[in-house]
N, C-alpha and C positions, 0 to 999 in steps of 0.2 A: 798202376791203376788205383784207384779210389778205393779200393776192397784187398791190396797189399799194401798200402802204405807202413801199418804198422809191424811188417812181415820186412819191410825193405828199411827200416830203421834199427829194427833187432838183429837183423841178421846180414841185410849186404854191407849195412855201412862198416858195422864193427869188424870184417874181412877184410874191406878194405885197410882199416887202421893197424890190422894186426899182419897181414897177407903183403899188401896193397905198397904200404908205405916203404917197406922191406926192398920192394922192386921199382920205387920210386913213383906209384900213383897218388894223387891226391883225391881226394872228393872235396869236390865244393856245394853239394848237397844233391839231393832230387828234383827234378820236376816232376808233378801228378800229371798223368792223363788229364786233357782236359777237352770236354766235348766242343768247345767254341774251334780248337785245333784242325777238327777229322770237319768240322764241317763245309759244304761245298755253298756255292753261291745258285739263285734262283737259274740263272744261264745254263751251270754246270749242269744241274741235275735236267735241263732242257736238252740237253747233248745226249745226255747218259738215255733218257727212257725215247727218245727221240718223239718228244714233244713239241706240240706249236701250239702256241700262242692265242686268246681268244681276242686281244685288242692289240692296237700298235703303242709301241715304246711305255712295254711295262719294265719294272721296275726291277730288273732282271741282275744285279750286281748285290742284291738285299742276301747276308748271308746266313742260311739255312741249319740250323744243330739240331735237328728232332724231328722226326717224321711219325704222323697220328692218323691212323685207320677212321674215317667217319664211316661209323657202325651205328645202326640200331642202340639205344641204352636207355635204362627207366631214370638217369638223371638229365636235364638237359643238356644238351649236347656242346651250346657255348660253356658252360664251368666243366665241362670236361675239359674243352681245347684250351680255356684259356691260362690254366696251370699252367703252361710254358709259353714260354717268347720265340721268336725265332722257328718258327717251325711250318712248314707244310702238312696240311692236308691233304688225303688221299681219299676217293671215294668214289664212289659208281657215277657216271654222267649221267643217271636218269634216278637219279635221289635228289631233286629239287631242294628239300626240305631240310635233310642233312646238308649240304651247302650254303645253306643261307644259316643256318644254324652255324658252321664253322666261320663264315663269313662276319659274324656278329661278336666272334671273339678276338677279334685282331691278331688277325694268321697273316701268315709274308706269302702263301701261295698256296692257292688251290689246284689239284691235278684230280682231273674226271677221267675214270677209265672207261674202256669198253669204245674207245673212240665217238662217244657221243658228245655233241655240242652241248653245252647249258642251254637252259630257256633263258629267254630275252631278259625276265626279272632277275636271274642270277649275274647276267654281264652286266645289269646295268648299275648293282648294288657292289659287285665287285670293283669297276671303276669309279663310283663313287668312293670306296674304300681305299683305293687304288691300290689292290690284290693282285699281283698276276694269275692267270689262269689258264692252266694249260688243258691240253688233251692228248691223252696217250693211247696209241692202238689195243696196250694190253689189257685185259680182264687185272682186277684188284689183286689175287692173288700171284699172276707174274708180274704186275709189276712191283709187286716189297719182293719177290725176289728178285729182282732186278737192283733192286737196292743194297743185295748182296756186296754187290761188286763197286759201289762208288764213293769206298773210300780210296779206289784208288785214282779218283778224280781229283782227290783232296788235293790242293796245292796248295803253298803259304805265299797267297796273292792277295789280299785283302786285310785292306789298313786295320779292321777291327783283331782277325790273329793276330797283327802285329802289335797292338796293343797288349793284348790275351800275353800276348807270348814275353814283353817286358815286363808285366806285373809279374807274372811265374816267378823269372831270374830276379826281380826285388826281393821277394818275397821269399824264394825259395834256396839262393847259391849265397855262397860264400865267395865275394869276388876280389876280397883285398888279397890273396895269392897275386890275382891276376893284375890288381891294378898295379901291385907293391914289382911286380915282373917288369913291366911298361914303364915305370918311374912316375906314372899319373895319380895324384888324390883322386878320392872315393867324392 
């Protein structure tokens, strides 16, 4: 994780070298945690809270690393959302206000609990945005805990991890072991 990195370079790697090497392991380095990895696609998480849809052929393949509570706050509410990318909004289906607020930060999806439909100005600003926007049976507090459970929806199915996931191994391993094993240049 991001908060042992310096925990996994003092201490696992130099076990491996002393431990490790003894019994024939190598390290070819770390990979971080990285949240673009665990995240699911706008579809997935439509499976997960068993959500539908407020218009046809939204953009449901858009993938998803951050999930943000639209709450009440004394700052507005778009420079709250819009500090990250990639993320869903969550919020009461009868907060109009905070919706068009999330909606004006360029969100990849809005999800209304309490099974209430948006009003007409929020579907129509949303597909102007081209937002999906789902609706979920549960009240706001079950459904983030519902969110508990969807990393295990996480799959490495989406061209963007797969990008994510070769800058990592550039960036992060030592691969001349392996190439120098295969008799291939780097």
């Amino acid at each position: 994780t991001r908060h042992l990195g310096t925990e996994a370079e003092e201490r696992l790697l130099p076990s491996f070298r002393t431990e490790g090497e003894a019994e024939g392991i190598v390290c070819l380095g770390l990979i971080p945690e990285d949240r673009r990895l665990l995240g699911v696609s706008v579809r997935q998480l439509a499976q997960h809270l068993d959500g539908r849809f407020m218009s046809d052929g939204p953009n449901t393949e858009c993938l998803l690393e951050r999930f943000q509570v639209g709450a009440l706050s004394l700052d507005p509410g778009e420079q709250w959302v819009a500090q990250y990318s990639d993320n869903a909004v969550i919020v009461r289906g009868d907060r109009p206000d905070v919706q068009m607020s999330a909606l004006k930060a360029s969100i990849s999806c809005l999800v209304l609990t309490n099974g209430i439909d948006p009003i007409e100005y929020v579907t129509y600003e949303a597909e102007q945005e081209e937002v999906p926007v789902m609706v979920v049976g549960t009240d706001t507090i079950a459904t983030l805990d519902a969110l508990g459970t969807l990393a295990e929806r996480a799959l490495f199915d989406h061209p963007r991890k797969l990008e994510q996931y070769i800058q990592l191994v550039e960036e992060c391993l030592d691969l001349g072991p392996i190439t120098t094993a295969l008799g291939i240049g780097v």
